[in-house]
Every structure is written in C-alpha cells, then in structure tokens.
N, C-alpha and C positions, 0 to 999 in steps of 0.2 A: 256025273261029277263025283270026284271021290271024297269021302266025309273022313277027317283025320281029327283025333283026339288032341288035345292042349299039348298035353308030354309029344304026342309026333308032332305035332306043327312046332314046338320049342327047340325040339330034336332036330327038326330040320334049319331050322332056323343057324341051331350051334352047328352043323355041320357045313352050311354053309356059308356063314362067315368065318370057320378056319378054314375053309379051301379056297377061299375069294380076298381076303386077307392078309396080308405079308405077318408073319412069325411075330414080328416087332417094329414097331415104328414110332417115331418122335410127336408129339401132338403138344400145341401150345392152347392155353387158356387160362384161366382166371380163378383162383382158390376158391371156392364160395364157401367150404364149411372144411371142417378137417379135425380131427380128434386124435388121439393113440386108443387102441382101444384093448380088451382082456389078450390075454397072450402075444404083446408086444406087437401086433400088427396096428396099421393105422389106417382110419376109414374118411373118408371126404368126400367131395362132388365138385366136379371141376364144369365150368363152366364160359361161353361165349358170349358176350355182351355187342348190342348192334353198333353203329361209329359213332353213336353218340354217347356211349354207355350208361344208355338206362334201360336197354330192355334186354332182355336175355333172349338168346336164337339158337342157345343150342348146350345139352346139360347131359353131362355123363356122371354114372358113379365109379368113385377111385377104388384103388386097393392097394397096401404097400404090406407082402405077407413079411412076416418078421425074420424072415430071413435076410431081404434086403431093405426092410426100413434102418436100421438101425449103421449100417453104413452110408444109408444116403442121407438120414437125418445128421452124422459126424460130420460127413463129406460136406454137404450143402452147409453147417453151420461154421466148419472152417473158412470154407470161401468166401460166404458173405456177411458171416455175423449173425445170422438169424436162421431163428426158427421157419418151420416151415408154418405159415399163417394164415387165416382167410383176407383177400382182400387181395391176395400177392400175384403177380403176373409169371407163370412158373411154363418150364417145359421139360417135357415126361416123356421118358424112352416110354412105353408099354406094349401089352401085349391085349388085344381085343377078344371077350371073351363074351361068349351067353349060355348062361346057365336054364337050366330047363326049369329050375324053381327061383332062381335070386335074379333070371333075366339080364339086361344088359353092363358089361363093366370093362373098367378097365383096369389090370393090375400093372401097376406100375414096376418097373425093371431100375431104372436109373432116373435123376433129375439133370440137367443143363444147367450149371451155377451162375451159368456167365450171361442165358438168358435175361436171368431176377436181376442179375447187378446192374446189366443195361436196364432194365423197364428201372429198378429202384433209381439209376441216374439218371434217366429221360423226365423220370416224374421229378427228382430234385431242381433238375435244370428248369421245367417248367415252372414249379413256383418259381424259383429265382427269379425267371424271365417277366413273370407275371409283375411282381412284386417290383423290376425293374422298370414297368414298361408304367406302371403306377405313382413314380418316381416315389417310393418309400423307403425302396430298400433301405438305407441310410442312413434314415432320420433317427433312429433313436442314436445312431454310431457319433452321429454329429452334434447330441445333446452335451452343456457342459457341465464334467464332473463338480459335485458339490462342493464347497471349501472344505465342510466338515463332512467327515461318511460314519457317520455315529447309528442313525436308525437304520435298519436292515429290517424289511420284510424279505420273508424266506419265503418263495414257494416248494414244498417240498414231501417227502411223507414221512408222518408225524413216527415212523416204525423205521425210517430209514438210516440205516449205519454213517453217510454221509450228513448228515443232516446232524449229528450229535460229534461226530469230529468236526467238522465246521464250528458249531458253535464253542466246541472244547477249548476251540486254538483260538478262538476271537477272545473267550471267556482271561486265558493264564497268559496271558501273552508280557513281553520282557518291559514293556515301555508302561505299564499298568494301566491302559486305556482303556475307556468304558465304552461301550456297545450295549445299544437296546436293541435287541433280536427277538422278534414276532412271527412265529410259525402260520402259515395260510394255507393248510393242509391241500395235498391233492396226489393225485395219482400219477404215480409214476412208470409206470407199465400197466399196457392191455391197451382193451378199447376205450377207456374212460380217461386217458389221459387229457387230450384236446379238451372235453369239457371240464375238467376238474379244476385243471391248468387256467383254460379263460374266465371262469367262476371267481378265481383265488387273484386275478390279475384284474375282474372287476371292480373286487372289496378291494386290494388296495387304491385301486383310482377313487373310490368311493371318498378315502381318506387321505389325499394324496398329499396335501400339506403337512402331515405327520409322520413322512417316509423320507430319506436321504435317496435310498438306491431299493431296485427289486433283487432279490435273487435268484434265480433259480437250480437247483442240488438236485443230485441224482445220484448216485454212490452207489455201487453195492450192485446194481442193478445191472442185469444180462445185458453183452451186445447187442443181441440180437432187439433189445425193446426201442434201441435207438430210430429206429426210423417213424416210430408212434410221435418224434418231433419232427418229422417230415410234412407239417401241416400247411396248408395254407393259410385259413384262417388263425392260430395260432402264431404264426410267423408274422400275418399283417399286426395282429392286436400288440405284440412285442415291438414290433420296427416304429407302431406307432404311439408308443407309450410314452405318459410325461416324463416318465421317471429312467435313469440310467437302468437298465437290465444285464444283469452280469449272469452267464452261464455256466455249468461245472457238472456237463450232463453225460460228456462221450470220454473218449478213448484219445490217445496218441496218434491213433491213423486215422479216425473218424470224424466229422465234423458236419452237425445233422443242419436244415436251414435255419434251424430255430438258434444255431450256434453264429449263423453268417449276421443276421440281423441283431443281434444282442451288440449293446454297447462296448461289453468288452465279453472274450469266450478265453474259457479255463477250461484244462482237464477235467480236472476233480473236485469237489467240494473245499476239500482242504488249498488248492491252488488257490480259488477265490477268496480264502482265510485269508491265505497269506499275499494276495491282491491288495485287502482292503489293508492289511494290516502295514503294508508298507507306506501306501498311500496316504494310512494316517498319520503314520511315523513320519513322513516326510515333513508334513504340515505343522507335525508337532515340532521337529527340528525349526522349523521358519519360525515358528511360535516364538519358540526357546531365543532364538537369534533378535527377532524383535524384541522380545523382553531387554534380554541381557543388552542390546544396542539403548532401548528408552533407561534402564538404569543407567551404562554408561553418563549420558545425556544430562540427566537427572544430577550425577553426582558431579558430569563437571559443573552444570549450572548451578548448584550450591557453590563448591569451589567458588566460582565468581563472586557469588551472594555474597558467602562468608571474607573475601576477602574486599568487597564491597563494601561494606559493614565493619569491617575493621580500620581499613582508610579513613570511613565518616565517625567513625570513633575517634582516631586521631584529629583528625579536620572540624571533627564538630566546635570544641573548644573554641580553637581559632576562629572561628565564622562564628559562633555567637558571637563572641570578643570584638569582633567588629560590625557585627550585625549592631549590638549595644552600643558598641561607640556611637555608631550612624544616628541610632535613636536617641538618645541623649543627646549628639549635637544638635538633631532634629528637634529635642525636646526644650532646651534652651534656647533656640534662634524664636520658637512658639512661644517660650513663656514672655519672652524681649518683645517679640511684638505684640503680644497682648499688655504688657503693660504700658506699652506705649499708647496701644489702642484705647485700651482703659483711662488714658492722662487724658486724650485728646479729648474723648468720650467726658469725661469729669470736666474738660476745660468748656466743654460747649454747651453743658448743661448749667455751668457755673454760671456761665454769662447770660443764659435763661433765664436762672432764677433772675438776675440780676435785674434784667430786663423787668422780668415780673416783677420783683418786689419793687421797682421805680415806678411803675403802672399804677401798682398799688396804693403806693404812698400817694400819687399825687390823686387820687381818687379819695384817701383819705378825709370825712367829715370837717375833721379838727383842721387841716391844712388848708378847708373851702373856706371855713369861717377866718381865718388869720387873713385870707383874701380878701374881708369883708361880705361874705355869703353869710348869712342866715337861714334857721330853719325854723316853722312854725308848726308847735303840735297844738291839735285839739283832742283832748281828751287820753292825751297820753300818746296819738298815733298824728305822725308827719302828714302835716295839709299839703294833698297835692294837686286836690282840685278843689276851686271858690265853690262848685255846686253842694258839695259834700258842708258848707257852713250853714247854720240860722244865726239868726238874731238871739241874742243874749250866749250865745257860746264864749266859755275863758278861751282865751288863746294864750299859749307860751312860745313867746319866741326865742329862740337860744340866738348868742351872739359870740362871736370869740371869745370875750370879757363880761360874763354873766348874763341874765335873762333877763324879758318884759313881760308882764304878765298885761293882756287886755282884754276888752269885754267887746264885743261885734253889739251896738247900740244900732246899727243902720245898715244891710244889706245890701246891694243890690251885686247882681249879676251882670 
C-alpha cells in the first residue's frame, strides 16, 4: 500500500475535484454567517438545513474575491434592496475549489437576485398566511381611531433622523395643537430589532390607558434592513395590540408585514406626522363647528330670554294691577263676612250671657228671701245640717225684712 503525505493526499484531492467538477455551477443554500473582510473581499459559510429547519446536513465555506464582490454586492442590493445577510436563502454561481492548506471552498462568481426575492416572498406570504389562518391579521386594522390622538408613544431609535422630523412637524404645526410624544427606544436595523421592537410594545401595553396610538418610525434607515420587519412574532404582537399602530418604516415600492397588519401604514415618519396632524385638524374643525353652533344656540336662547323679560316688564304692571284688584276684592268680601260673622258670633253670646245672668238672678239669696225663704247662721256659717247644732247655740235667722235671733233651749234630732 502506498503511504502519501497530507500536501499529496490534498493535492490529490484538488486535482480531482477540478477534473470531476464542471468550471462553474449554480448551488442554493442558506447564509449562516457572512462578513466583508481586509482587501474588500468577503468571507461567509453557506449552508443546508434538513425539511424541518433545524438541523444542518450540509456546510461549505464561501468566498467573494474583490473583484467580483463588489458588483454582485451593487447588483444583488439594486434588485432586492438588501444586503447580502445571514439568515438569507441565496443562490450562487461558484466555482469548487480545495486548497491544499485552507481545504474545502467555494468562490463565488455571481448571485441569483430573483432566487432571494422569491424565498424573501414565500417567507412574506407565509407569515401573512399564518397570521391569516389565526384570524388576526386584521384586528388591530379594525380597532376604532381615538376621538382625540393627542398621546403618541413612539417606537423608534432614540439617534434616528426620522424620529426628530416627526416630532418637529407634530411639535410647530399651523393649527397650534398640543402632542405628548414618548420615545420607547428600540432598534431599528440588525438582528435586534424584533426584540427591541416587542420590549418597547410591551411597556407601552404595560401603560396602555395613557396612550391614544403606538407609532412605529424608521427614517433614515437602509432598504435593505426592511425585511428585519418580516417577522412573525412581531407582526402577531402588532395586529394584536390594544392600541392603533401606525407605521412609517419602508419605501414607496416596499411594504414589510409589519406594515399589512398596522392600523394605518405610511411612508415615512413625516407621512405619519402629517397623518396625525390632519386627523386632528379635522376633529379640531368638528370641535370649532360644535362650539360656534352651541354659541349660535346660546345667543338665540338669550334673544328669547331677553325679549321674554321685556314683555313681562311691560305685562307685569298690568297683572299685578289686577292680581291687586282680585285681592282687595277678595279682601273686602273677607272683611264682610267676618263682620258679619263677628255680629252673629256677638249675637249668640249676647243671648248667653243673657241666659246666664237670668240663672243667676233667680238663684240670687236676696230674691229666695222676697220668696219667703229664709237662712239660718250659727256662728256666723249657713245651718245646713240639724246635726251640726247643740243646745244653747245663738242662731240668726235672716228674713227678707230683717233678722231673729234665737237660742236652741231643746234639741233633738
């Protein structure tokens, strides 16, 4: 058996996969890492995932010399908007190579634009479809806008050029309308967006009574980070938020899922300015129109009042005048028949007395003796019982025509 050193078995190796290998050929797979690296070339590992995608079943390393990164990085970011990234479902002219020290590689020649566009829309559709089949999509779309859109929380980055035009144009705006705008920091490109994003949309549900609308701004920021709003999770926590969410993340051609399920979707930050700003303007108009209608209101119901009031100025007079009459007649037919009452009343006590005093009279002492009555004292007091006498007692007896005086000589009972 023949013994070959490392450098010849490597050597054989590179010579026979350029002779068993076609020049160049197309391979699809899955970004797993990817950098630019010193002298404008750029280095990555592209890699195969099994139907499930979670395990890996097959891993090359890339190579893009700087001769052709730099047209396929132009090329590839005109067509689709984005950079070349990990994560991305990509396809690669290359050329298969093995190096006797750096081992197996692939240098890539050209990319397939139309590949990414399809997987980036296969993966859109899918959440859409998910989120459809979850009956969410919707709901935030069908939540109803506030009367007033005074507080704004902003989800946005605290460094972002849109985020300070936004507020600029809410701030001077023609109608003088006041806005409380709350920054809830979070990232807007990379791999941290999705959580930064659902962190910053937890605190505000946290305080969700203190919020009119969310926002979410983006300005400033490359096309290509547009699809870091291609989330799922992201897109369910927005469709199903209390609160209206309004977006102003993409472009004129672009429209990520985080933009389908937002309440309402704008361009730009500044579009959503001037979103809200109409919206309040409008309400402010209805405001002004209510107003000006309850003054109307107001000043004809004075009118009324005041010429109300003017009538019972003149009318009063006259109606006391015969209110007074009334009472006065009323007041004489009352005094008339009180005096009558008062006669009768006099006439009937008259005849009372009268009565009495003949009662009187004939009960009179002096009038019993003129009858022939007599009264007899002992001792100064009227005898009115024989027991109440002794033997030798004075007695006086009064007579009509003067007294007898006598002496009790004999008793009995």
């Amino acid at each position: 058996m023949n013994t070959l050193s490392l450098f010849e078995l490597n050597n054989l190796v590179s010579t026979l996969v350029e002779e068993s290998v076609p020049e160049s050929l197309w391979v699809t797979g899955e970004l797993a890492e990817g950098r630019p690296g010193s002298g404008g070339h750029y280095y990555g590992e592209l890699v195969q995932k099994d139907a499930q995608g979670m395990k890996i079943i097959a891993r090359a390393r890339i190579n893009i010399w700087a001769r052709n990164y730099n047209m396929v990085r132009v090329r590839f970011l005109r067509e689709t908007g984005q950079e070349l990234r990990p994560g991305m479902k990509v396809q690669f002219l290359v050329r298969v190579t093995f190096h006797e020290v750096y081992g197996y590689s692939l240098n890539v020649l050209d990319v397939d634009s139309r590949y990414t566009l399809g997987d980036m829309a296969r993966r859109r559709q899918q959440i859409l479809a998910q989120l459809e089949a979850e009956g969410i999509i919707d709901d935030n779309r069908t939540l109803p806008m506030p009367y007033m859109l005074r507080r704004i929380a902003v989800i946005s980055s605290d460094t972002a050029a849109g985020y300070g035009d936004f507020c600029q144009q809410l701030l001077h705006n023609e109608w003088g309308l006041y806005f409380h705008v709350c920054l809830f920091p979070a990232f807007m490109q990379g791999n941290r967006v999705e959580e930064t994003v659902m962190e910053a949309l937890e605190a505000i549900a946290a305080q969700e009574a203190e919020w009119d609308a969310v926002v979410i701004i983006r300005g400033g920021g490359a096309v290509a980070d547009l699809s870091d709003f291609d989330s799922y999770p992201l897109a369910a926590a927005v469709a199903q938020f209390p609160l209206p969410v309004f977006t102003g993340i993409g472009h004129d051609r672009d429209e990520t899922v985080l933009d389908r399920v937002a309440h309402t979707s704008l361009k730009t930050p500044t579009a959503v300015a001037a979103f809200i700003l109409d919206y309040q303007s409008q309400h402010l108009a209805h405001l002004q129109a209510l107003q000006d209608l309850i003054v109307q209101h107001v000043r004809r119901h004075l009118e009324r009042e005041h010429l109300r009031l003017s009538h019972l100025s003149h009318t009063l007079p006259l109606s006391f005048a015969r209110v007074r009459e009334r009472q006065e007649y009323r007041l004489l037919t009352l005094s008339q028949q009180l005096q009558q009452s008062l006669l009768r009343r006099f006439e009937r006590e008259r005849h009372r007395l009268d009565m009495l005093q003949q009662r009187t009279q004939a009960l009179d002492p002096e009038v019993l003796l003129q009858r022939g009555y007599s009264m007899t004292f002992c001792n100064g007091h009227l005898v009115k019982d024989a027991a109440q006498l002794r033997a030798g007692d004075r007695l006086v007896t009064k007579l009509a025509h003067g007294e007898a005086v006598s002496e009790i000589v004999e008793f009995s009972s």
